[in-house]
N, C-alpha and C positions, 0 to 999 in steps of 0.2 A: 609599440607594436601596432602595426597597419593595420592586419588582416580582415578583424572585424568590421573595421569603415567598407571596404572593399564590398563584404559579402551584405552587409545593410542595403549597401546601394543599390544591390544585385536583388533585394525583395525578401532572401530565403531565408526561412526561419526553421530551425533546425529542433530535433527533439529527441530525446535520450529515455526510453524506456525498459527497465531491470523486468525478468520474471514474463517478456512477451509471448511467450511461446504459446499460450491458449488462455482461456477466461478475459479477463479483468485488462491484465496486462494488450492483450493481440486487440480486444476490441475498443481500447483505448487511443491503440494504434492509428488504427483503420479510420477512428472520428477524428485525429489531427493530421492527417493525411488528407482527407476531404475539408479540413478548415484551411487547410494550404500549407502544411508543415513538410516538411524530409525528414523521416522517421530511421531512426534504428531504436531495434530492441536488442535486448540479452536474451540468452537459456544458457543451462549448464552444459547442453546436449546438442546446441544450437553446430548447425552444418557452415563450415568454410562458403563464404559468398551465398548464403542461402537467402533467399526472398520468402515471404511469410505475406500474402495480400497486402503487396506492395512496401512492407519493410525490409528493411537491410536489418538480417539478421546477424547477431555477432556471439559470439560464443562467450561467457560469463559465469562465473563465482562468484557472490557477493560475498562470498565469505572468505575470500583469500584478497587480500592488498594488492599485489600484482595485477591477479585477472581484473581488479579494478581498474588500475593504474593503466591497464594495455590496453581495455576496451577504449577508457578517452581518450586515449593518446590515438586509436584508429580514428574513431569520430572527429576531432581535430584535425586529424592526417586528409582527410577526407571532404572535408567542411570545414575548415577554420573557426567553426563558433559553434555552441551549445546554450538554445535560450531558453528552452524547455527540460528540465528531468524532472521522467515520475518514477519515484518508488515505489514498485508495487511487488518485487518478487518477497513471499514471504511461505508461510507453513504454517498450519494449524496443529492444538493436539487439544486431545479430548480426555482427560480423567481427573483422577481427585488429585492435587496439589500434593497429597502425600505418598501418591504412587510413582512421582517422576525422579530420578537420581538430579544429582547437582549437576553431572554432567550432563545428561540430557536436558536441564533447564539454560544450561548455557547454551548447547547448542541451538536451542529455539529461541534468544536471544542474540546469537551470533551472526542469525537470516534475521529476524524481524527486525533488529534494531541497531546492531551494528553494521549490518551491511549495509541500510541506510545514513548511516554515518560512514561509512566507506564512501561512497559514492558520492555525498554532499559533499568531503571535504575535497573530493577529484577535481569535480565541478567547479567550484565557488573562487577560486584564482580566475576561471575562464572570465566567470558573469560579473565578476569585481573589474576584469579590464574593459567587458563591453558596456559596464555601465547600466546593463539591468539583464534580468531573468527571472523565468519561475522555477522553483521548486514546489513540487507537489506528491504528497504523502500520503500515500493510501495507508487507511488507519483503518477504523470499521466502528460500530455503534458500543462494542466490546470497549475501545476507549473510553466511552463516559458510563456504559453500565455494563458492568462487570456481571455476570452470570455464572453460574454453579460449575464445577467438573470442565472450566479453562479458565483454571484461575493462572496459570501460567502463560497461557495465549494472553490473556486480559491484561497481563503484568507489563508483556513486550508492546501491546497498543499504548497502555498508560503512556507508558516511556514516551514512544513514538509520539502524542498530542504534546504532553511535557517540551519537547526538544523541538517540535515544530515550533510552538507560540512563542520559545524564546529566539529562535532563530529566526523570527518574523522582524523580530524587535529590533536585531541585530542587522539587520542584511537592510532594510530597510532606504538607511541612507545610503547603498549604493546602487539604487531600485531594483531591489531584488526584494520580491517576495516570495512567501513564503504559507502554502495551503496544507488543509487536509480535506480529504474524501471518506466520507463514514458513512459505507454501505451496512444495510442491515441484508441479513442473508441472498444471498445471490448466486444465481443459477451456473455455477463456476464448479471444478472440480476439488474443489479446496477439503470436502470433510474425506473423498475416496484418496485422497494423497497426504491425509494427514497422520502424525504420528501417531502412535499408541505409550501408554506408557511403559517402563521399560521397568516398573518394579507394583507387577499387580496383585491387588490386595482384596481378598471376597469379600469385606465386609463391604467394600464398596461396589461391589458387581450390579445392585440393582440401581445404583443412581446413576454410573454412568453410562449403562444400558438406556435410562429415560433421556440421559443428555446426546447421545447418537442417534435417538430417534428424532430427539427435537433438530437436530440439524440434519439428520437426512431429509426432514418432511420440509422444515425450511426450506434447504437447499435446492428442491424438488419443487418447490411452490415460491420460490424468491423471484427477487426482481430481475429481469434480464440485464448482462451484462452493458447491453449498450445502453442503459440507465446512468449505469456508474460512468461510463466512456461521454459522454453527454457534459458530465458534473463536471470531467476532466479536463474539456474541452473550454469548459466556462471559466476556471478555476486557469487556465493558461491564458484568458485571451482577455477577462473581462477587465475595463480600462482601471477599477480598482476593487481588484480580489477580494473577497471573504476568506479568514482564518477557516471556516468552515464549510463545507459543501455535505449535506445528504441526502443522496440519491433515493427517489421513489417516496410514498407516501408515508410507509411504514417507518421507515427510519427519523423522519422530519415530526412525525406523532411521538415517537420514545424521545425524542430530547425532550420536545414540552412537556411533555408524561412528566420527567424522570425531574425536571426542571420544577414545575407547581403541584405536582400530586403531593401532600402529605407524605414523609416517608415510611412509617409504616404501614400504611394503604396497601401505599404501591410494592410496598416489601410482599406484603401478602399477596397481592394480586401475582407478582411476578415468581415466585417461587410457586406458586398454582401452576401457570402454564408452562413452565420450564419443566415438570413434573417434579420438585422436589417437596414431598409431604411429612408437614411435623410429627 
């Protein structure tokens, strides 16, 4: 197969991003577009030939195999090559681990985690012929520290860092790497579109009352999205990636925190501001 020598030669470096349609996703766009990328994004919702500030939008499900399978097969159709996917479409839910049914924990694994495995394995035939690419995994600070009332969101990042660091390992010798992006609260629509639990329980009404406020006030006070779009950009381009990227101050302080603090210190301290009181 030719194609990719062609479009090398030709300069373009092409970029595939899940979940563009606003936050994290569009402004992530917007920064590899100005590092000199051709950009398409995904949405569920996304309009036939729609532009998004300068994306080629395409319409997507990460949760159905097909709508995977059709999106690269456009991008392909279109561009011959894909050097960049970020995964970034995913869904938050806020309550106690024993309020969610099994089905709805699948389903919030079937967006966070498998449909980044949907999409990698679409990919990774392409970046195996061209002989390299990034993949890159929006994950969030919830991957290394787990927090009260998402402990199911928390489950699907675990997964997520899990699958990335071996896929790093893997991909490796056919220069394909292989990142994550681990923002701490960010000024995105993420907690106004996130789930509720679907099986609610009063004994838990006031902690996950405390845990909606901590991420609305977060959310409200996070770091801007073009922070994380930034990390993104670095994490595609830099001549040898970091497994890790965290965006803003706040996030880069909680790994060390979470990394040397003693851990019941930091158990105590962190259950204080999260508002969970023994």
């Amino acid at each position: 197969m030719e194609w990719h020598k062609v479009n090398r030669a030709a300069g373009e470096k092409v970029a595939l991003i899940t979940g563009a349609s606003g936050g994290i996703g569009l402004a992530s766009g917007v920064a590899l577009i100005r590092a000199g990328y051709r950009v398409f994004g995904t949405g569920r919702n996304a309009s036939p030939d729609e532009a998004r500030q300068g994306i080629h939008m395409l319409r997507c499900d990460v949760t159905d195999d097909e709508s995977v399978k059709q999106v690269v097969r456009q991008v392909i159709a279109l561009t011959g090559r894909i050097d960049v996917l970020v995964n970034n479409a995913g869904r938050s839910l806020i309550g106690a681990a024993e309020e969610s049914s099994i089905a709805q924990a699948q389903s919030l694994f079937d967006i966070n985690v498998y449909g980044i495995l949907r999409t990698t394995k679409e990919v990774l035939p392409i970046m195996r012929e061209q002989g390299e690419g990034r993949i890159i995994n929006i994950s969030s600070v919830a991957g290394f520290l787990p927090g009260p009332y998402t402990a199911l969101y928390n489950a699907t990042k675990h997964a997520v860092e899990g699958y990335s660091e071996s896929l790093d390992h893997e991909l490796r010798t056919f220069g394909i790497r292989v990142s994550l992006v681990e923002p701490v609260f960010t000024r995105t629509g993420l907690g106004d579109h996130g789930e509720q639990p679907d099986q609610i329980l009063s004994v838990y009404d006031k902690g996950r009352a405390a845990a909606n406020t901590t991420w609305r006030n977060g959310i409200a006070n996070g770091d801007p999205v073009e922070a994380v779009a930034e990390k993104v950009v670095k994490a595609a381009t830099d001549k040898e990636p970091s497994i890790r990227y965290t965006p803003g101050k706040v996030a880069g302080r909680l790994r060390l925190m979470r990394r040397f603090i003693p851990e019941k210190t930091f158990d105590k301290s962190f259950r204080k501001q999260m508002g969970v009181i023994d």
